[in-house]
N, C-alpha and C positions, 0 to 999 in steps of 0.2 A: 184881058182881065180874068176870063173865066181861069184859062190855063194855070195863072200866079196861086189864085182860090183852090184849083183843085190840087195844086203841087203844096200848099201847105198843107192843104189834106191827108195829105198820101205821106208826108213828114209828120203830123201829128198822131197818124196812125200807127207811125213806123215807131216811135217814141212809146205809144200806148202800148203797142204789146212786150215791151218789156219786161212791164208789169204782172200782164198776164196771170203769167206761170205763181209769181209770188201773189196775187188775190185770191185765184183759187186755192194755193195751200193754208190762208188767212181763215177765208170763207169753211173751207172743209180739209184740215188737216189730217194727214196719213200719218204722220206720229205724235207719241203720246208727249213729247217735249222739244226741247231744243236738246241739241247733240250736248252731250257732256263732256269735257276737255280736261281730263285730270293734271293738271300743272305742276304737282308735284312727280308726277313719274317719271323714275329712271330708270334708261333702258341700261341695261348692262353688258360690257364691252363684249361678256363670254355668252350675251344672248343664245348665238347659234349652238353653242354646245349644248346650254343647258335647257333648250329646248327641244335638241331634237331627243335628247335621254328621257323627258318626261313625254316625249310624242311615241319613244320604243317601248317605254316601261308600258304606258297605257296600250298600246297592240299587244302588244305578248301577251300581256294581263286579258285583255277581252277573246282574245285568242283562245288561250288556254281553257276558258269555259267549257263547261262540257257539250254544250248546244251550240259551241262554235263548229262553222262548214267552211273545207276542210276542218278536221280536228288535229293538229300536231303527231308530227312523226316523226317516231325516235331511225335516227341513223347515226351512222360511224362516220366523222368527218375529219380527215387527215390522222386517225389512229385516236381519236379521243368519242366521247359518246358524247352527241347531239342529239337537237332538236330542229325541226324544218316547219316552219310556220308560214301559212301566207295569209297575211294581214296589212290589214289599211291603211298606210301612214300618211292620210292626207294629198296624194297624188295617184287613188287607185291601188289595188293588190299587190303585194311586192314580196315576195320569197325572202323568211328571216332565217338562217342558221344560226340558233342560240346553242353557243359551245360551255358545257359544267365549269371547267377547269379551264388551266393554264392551256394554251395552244402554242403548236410551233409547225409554220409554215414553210415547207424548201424552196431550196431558190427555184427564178423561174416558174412561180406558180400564177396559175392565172384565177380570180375568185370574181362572179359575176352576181354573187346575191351581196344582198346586209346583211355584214357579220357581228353578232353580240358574242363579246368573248367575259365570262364570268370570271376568268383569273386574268394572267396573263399571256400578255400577245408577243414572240418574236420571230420577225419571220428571213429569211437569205435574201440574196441580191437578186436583183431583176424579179419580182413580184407585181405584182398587176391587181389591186382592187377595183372594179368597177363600180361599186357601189359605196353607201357610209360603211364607217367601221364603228361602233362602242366596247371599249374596253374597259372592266371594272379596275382590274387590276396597270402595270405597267407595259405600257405598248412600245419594246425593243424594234424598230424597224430597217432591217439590212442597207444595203447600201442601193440604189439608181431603182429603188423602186417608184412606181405611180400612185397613189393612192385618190379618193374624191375628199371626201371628210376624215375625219376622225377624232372624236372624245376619248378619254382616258385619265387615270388617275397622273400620270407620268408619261411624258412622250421622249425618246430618244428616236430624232429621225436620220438615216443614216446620209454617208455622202452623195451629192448627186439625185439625191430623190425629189420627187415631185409631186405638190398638193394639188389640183385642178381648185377645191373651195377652199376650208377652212379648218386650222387646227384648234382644240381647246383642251386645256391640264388643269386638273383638280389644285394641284402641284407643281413642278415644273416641263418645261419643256427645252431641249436640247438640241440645236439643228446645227448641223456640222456643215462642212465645207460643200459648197456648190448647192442646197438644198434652193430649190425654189417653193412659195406658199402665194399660189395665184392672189387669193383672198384677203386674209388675217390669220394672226397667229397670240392667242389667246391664254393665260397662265392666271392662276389662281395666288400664286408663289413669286415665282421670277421666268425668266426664258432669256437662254445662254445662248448666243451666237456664237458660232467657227467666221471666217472670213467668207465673202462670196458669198453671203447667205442674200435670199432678195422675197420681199415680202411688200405687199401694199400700207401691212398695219400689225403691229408688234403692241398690244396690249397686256402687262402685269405689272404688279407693283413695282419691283425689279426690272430692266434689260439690261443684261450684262454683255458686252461683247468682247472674248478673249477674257474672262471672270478675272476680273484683279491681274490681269495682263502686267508684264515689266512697259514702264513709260518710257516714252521717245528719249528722255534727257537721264535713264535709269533709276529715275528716283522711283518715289513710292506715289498710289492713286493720292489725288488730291482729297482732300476732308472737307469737314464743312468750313463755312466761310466765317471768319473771324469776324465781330460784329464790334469788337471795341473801338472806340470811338476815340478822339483827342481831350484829355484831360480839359476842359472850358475853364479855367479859376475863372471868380471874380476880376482878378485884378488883371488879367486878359481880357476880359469880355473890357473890362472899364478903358483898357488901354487900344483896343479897335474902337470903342466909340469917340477916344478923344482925338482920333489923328484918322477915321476913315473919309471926313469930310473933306479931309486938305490935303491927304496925301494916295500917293496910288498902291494898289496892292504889292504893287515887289516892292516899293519903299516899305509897307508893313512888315509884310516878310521875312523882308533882312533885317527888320529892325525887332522884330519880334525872336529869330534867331540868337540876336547879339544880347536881349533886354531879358529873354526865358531860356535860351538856350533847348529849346523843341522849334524843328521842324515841319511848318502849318504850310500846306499848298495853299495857292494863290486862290483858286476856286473855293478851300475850302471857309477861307477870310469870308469870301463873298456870301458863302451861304448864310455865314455864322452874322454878318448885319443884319442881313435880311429877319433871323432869329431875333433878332436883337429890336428890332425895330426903326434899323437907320436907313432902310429901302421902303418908305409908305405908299409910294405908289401900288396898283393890282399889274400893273404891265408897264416894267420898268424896262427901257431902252440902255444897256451897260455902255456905258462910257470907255473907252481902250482905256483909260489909267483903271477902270477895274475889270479890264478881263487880266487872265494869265496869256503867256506868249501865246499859244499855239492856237487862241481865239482872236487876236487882232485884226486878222484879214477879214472877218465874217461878223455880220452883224448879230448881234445877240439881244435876246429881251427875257428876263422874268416876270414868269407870272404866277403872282401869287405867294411870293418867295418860294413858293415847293418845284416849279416848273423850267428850266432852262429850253427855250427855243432858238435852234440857230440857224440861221441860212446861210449856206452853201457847205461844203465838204469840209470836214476836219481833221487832223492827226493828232491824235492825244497820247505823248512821250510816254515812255517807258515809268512806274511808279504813281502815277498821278493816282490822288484821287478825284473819283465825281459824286458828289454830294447832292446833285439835282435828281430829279426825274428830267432828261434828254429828249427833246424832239429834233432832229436834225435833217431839216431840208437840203437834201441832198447825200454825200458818203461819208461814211466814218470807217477811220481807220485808227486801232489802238497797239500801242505797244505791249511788252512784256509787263503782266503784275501791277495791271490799272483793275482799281476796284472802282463800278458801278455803283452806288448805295443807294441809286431809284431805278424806277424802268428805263425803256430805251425806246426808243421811236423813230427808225430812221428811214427817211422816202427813198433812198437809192439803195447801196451795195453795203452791206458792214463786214468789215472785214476785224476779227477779233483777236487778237495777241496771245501769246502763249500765258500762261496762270496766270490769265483773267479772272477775277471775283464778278459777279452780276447778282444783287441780292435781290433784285425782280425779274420780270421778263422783258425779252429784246423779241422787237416787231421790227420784220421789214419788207420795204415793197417791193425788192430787188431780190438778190441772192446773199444768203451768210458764211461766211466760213468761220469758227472756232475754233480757234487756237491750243496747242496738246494743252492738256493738263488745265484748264479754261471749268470752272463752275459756274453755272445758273443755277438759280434757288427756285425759279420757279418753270414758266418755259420759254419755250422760242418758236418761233409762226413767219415763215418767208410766204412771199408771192411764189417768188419762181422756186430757187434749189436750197439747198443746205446741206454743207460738208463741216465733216464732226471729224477733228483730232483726234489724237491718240489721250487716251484717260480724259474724255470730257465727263465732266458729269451734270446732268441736266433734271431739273426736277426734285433737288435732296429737300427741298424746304418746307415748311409747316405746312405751306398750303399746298404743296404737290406740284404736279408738271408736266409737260411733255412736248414733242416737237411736233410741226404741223408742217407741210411742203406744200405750194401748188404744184412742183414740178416732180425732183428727183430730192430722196436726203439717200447722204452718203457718208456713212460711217465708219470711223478707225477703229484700231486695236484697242481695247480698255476702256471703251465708252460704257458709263453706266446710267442709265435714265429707270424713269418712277413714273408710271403710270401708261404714256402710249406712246409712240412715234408712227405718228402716220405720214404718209405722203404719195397723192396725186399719180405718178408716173412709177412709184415703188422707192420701197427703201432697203439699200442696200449695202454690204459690209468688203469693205474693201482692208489691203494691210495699212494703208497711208491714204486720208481724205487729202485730192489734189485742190 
């Protein structure tokens, strides 16, 4: 009995000092409040640039005092007049060479300090920075160099070259064929991809890849996305309510064909009761006389009239439109110039057709592929990969956009996105997304 006594003991103690720690900061507290959590802040995507410019402006500046130790030293550096500072950027003393003017670096040069160049920067192949670079002016950089960082008003990085961190442009930035950007690659403007470019995270307003590139089918980039709807008369709307009860939608169909002489998809009947008020249920069970073909096999429900949920895998023909917002348990597969007109929600693989419209964003838990010449308005977010056509555009719409991978995204010739493309394992630019 004693042993039971003393083992809740030894449990209510263990429980007691949990506490501990939080009574005595109750009793006698070390700070002056609670932690403050500002909820409106945004960090922003060019963070790293425009931090490390205000962390060099502020060394140089406290540097240059006159009661700074060392005090700054004028030297000659690659044929231009500099200065040699060594100052504190938050990781201990670090050797700056602050260059007046334009500089130009030859090939094969090796630079082991932090370079501040006042004008601009361009330097030959095979080049070696070991350290950041800031440039006020435009940073031209040769071909199969190394660099760690680099800021600048304009970056052209050449072929083959290699960032270990992170690029960031006032303006734009330019990375040609084979560039790798271990990090991110940051633009205030836009940022132009070559093929073979590979980057973790491509943040500006713009990415352009192969800029207004010729499209797989030679036409022109896709625009934005036509938002005109089907003329609704009255005496349509009246003529779905007086035959939706009794008859199926392809008898609508055809019958509305023969009676208006327009052409109404089958789904798009369905949304338009729903509108109407001839679906009152919140989570209606579709009946096959009201889906259209290519939903018979898979059971369907709306909810809410705004929501189509379906279970199992689908192929939705060439033209269609979809007038839902889409949850799709399990794959979807779309033809050529089906337009979306709500989100997309699919658990498995989407595989998306060529000019495709999407006037929201498509989520999926599998892998995407997008189809050439294919718009989203807003974005797109895989579990695993995503491969992007030729002339995709991602992102055009009011509210902005961007793509998101856990794994790999892989993008064609004439893809243009707004805002970011990040992804997990890297994203990269190929001539044809397989």
């Amino acid at each position: 009995m004693i042993g039971y006594f003393v083992l809740v003991l030894v449990f209510v103690g263990l429980v007691a000092a949990c506490f501990i720690p939080g009574l005595l900061e109750y009793l006698r507290p070390k700070d002056a409040g609670p932690l403050r959590i500002d909820m409106n802040r945004n960090i922003s995507e060019r963070y790293f640039g425009e931090s490390f410019k205000r962390l060099i402006d502020r060394a140089i500046t406290t540097a240059s005092r006159t009661s700074a130790k060392p005090p700054p030293s004028e030297i000659v550096f690659n044929g231009q007049a500099a200065r040699r500072i060594s100052a504190d950027i938050n990781r201990g003393s670090e050797e700056i060479v602050e260059v007046g003017g334009d500089l130009k670096v030859p090939a094969n040069s090796e630079i082991s300090e932090v370079l501040v160049v006042r004008g601009s920067l361009t330097t030959g192949q095979n080049c070696s920075f070991k350290k950041e670079l800031l440039v006020d002016g435009a940073a031209k950089i040769g071909p199969r160099n190394h660099l760690l960082c680099l800021s600048a008003n304009y970056i052209d990085l050449g072929e083959n070259s290699e960032v270990e961190g992170w690029l960031d442009a006032d303006r734009t930035i330019r990375l040609r064929r084979g560039c790798l950007v271990k990090s991110r690659a940051t633009a205030g403007e836009k940022i132009i991809l070559d093929e073979d470019v590979m980057s973790q995270r491509f943040a500006a307003p713009d990415v352009d890849l192969g800029a207004r590139a010729i499209m797989s089918d030679g036409g022109k980039a896709p625009g934005p996305i036509d938002n005109n709807s089907i003329d609704w008369s009255p005496e349509l709307d009246a003529y779905i309510r007086s035959r939706f009860e009794t008859d199926s939608l392809e008898e609508i169909r055809r019958a509305i064909v023969v009676k208006f002489q327009a052409t109404v998809p089958e789904i798009m009947i369905l949304r338009r009761a729903s509108l109407l008020g001839l679906i009152r249920e919140s989570l209606f069970k579709v009946d096959n006389t009201l889906k259209p073909a290519y939903l018979r096999s898979s059971a369907v429900w709306l909810q809410g009239g705004e929501t189509a949920r379906i279970k199992g895998s689908i192929e939705i023909p060439d033209g269609e439109t979809v007038p839902f917002n889409l949850i799709v348990v399990g794959n979807l597969k779309s033809g050529e110039h089906v337009a979306f007109q709500g989100g997309v929600h699919v658990t498995g693989d989407a595989r998306i057709g060529k000019s495709n419209q999407m006037w929201k964003s498509l989520v999926c838990g599998h892998d995407i592929f997008l189809g050439d010449n294919t718009v989203v308005e807003n974005c797109v977010d895989a579990d695993r990969n995503i491969a992007v056509g030729r002339g995709v555009k991602v992102g055009g719409g009011l509210d902005g956009g961007g793509m998101s991978a856990g794994g790999k995204v892989t993008m064609a010739a004439g893809f243009e996105g707004h805002n970011k493309a990040f992804a997990a394992e890297g994203v990269t630019t190929k001539a044809g997304a397989k």
